[in-house]
C-alpha positions as a LaTeX table, in Angstrom:
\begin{tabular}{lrrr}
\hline
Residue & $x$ (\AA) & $y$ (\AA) & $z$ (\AA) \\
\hline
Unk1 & $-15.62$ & $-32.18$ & 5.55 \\
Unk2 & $-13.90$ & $-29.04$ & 4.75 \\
Unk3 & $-11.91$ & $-29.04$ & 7.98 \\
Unk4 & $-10.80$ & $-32.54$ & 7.09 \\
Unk5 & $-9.71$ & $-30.60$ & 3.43 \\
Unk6 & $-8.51$ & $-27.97$ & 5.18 \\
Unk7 & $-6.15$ & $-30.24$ & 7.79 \\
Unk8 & $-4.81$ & $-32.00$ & 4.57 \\
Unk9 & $-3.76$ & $-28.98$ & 2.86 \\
Unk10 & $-2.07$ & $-27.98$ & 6.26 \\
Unk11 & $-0.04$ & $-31.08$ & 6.39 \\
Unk12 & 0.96 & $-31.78$ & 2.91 \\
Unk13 & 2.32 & $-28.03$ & 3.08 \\
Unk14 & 4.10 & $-28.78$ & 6.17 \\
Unk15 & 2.77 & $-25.80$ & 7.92 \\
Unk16 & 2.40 & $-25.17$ & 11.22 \\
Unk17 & $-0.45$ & $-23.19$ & 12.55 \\
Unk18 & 1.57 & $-20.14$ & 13.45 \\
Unk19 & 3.24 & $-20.04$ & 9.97 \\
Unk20 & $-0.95$ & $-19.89$ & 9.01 \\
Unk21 & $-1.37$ & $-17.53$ & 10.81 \\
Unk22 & 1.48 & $-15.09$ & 9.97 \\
Unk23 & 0.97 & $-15.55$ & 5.92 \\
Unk24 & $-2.69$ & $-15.09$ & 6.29 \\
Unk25 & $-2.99$ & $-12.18$ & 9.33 \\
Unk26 & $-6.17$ & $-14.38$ & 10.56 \\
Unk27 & $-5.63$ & $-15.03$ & 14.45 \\
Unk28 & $-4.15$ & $-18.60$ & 15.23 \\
Unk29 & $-7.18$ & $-19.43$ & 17.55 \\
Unk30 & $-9.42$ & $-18.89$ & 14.62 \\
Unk31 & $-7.44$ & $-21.00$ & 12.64 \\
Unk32 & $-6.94$ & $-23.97$ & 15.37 \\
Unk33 & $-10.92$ & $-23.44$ & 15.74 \\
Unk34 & $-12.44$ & $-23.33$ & 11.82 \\
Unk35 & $-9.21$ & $-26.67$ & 11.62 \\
Unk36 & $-11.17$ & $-28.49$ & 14.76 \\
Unk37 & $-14.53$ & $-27.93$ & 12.67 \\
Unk38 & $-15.71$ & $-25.15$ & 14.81 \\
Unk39 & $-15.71$ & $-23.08$ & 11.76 \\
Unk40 & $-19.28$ & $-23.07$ & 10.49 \\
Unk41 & $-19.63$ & $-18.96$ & 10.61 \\
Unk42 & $-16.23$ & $-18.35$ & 9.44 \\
Unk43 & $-16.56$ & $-15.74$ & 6.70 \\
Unk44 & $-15.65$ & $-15.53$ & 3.60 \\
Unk45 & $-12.52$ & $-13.50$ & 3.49 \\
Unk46 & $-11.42$ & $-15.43$ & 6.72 \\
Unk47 & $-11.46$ & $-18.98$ & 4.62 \\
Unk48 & $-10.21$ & $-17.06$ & 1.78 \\
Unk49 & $-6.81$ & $-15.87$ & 3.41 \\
Unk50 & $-6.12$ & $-19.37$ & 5.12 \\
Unk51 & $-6.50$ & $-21.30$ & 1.93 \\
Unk52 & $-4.64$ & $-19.12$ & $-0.09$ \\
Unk53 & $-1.34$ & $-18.89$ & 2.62 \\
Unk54 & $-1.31$ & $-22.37$ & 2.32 \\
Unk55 & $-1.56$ & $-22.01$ & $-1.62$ \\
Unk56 & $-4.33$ & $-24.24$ & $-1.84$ \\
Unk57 & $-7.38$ & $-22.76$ & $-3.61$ \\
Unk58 & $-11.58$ & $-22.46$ & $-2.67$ \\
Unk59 & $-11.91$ & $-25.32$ & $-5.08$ \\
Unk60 & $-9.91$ & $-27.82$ & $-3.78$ \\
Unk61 & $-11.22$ & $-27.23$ & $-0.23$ \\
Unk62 & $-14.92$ & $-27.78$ & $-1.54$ \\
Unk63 & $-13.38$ & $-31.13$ & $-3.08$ \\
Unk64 & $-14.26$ & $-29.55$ & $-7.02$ \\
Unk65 & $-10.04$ & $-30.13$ & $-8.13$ \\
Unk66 & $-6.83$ & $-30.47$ & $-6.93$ \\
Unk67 & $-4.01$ & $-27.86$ & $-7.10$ \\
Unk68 & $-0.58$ & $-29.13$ & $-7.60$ \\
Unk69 & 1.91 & $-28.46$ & $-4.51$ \\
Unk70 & 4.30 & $-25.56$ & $-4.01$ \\
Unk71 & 6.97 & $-25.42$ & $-1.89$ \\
Unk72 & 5.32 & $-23.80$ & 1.81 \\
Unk73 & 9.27 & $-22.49$ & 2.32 \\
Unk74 & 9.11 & $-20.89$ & $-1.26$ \\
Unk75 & 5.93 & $-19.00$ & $-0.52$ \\
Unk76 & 6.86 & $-17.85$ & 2.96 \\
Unk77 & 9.85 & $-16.34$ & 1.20 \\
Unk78 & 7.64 & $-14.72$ & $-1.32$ \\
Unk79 & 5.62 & $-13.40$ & 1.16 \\
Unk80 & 8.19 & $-11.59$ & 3.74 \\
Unk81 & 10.09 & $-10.46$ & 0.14 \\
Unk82 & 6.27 & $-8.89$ & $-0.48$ \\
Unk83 & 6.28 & $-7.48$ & 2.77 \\
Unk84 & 10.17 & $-5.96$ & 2.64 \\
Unk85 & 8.57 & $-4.22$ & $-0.75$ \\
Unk86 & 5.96 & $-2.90$ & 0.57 \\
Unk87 & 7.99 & $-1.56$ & 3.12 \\
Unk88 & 10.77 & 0.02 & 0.55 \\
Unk89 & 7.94 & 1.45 & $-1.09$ \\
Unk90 & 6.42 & 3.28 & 1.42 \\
Unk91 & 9.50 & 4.94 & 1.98 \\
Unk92 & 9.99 & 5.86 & $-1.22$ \\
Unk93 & 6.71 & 7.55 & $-1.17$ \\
Unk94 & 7.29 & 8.94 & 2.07 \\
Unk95 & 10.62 & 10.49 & $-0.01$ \\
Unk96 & 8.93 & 11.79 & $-2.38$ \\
Unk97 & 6.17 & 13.77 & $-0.78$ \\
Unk98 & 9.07 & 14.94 & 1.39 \\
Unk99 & 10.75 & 16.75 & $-2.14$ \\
Unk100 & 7.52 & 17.93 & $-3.27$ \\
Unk101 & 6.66 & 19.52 & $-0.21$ \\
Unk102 & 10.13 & 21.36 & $-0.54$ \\
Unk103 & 9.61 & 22.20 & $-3.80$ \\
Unk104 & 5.88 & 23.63 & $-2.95$ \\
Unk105 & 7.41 & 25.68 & $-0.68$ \\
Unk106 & 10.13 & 27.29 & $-3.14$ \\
Unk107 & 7.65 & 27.49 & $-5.94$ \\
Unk108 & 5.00 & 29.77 & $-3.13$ \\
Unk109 & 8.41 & 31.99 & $-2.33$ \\
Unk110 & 8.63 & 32.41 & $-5.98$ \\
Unk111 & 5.25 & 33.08 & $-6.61$ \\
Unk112 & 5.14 & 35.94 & $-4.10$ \\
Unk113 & 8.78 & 37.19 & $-5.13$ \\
Unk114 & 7.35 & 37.67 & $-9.07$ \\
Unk115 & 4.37 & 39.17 & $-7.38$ \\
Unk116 & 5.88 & 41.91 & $-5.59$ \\
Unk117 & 8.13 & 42.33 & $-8.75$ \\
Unk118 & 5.02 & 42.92 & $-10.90$ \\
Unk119 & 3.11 & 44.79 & $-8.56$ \\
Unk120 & 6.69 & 47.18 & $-8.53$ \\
Unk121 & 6.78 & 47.42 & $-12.06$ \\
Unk122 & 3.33 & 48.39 & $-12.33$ \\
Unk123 & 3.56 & 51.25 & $-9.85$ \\
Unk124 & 6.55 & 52.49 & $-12.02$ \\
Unk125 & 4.70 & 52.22 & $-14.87$ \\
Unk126 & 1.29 & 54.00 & $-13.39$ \\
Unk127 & 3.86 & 56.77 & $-12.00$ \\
Unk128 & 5.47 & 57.54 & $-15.24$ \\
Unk129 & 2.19 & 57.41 & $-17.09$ \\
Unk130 & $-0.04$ & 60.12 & $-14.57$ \\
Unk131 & 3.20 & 62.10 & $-13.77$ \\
Unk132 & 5.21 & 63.11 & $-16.70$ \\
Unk133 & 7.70 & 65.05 & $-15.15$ \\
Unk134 & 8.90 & 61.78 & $-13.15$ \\
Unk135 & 10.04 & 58.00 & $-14.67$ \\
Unk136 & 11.03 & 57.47 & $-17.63$ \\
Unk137 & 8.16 & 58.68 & $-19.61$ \\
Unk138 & 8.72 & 62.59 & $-20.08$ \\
Unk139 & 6.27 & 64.11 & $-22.11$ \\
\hline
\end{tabular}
């Protein structure tokens, strides 16, 4: 019954099983076997993903409603534009923990530069206090 549903959904989208495949990331020989009704110990998540690449929904598979169509061109488009985001994205990131590592490394030279300056600074101040006749201190 639900592979009848399921071979329904697949033709009034006009999808191939391929396309299936490549929206949902489920292999196309799981697909062509859960469509012949070989599916009985499909999981969850498996059903899941094919239903929802061809924008059908759990419910209308188990025969509770009916989803209106959408356009199987429209969300193939959506979903490589998803993809190209994700992509962009990542880069960005990649960007950005690229400048902060930079700036990490400027704000540790820094660090150790105002260091040194203190620890200077406090040696000039130790040697003026303990020996008067030196610094800038003269007692």
């Amino acid at each position: 019954m639900i592979a009848e549903r399921l071979k329904a959904l697949k033709n009034k989208q006009k999808l191939t099983t391929a396309q299936i495949a490549e929206i949902s990331g489920i292999s196309e020989s799981t697909i062509t076997r859960i469509l012949a009704g070989n599916g009985e110990n499909a999981n969850f998540q498996t059903m899941v993903a094919i239903v929802t690449a061809m924008n059908g929904s759990l419910d209308e598979i188990a025969g509770i409603s009916v989803k209106p169509p959408i356009d199987a061109e429209l969300l193939i488009a959506d979903r490589a534009q998803a993809s190209v985001t994700k992509v962009m994205e990542s880069e960005v990131v990649n960007m950005y923990k690229s400048i902060l590592a930079n700036k990490d490394t400027w704000l540790k030279r820094l660090f150790v530069v105002l260091c040194v300056l203190v620890a200077i600074l406090c040696t000039q101040w130790i040697v003026d206090v303990f020996v008067p006749t030196m610094g800038w201190v003269r007692y």
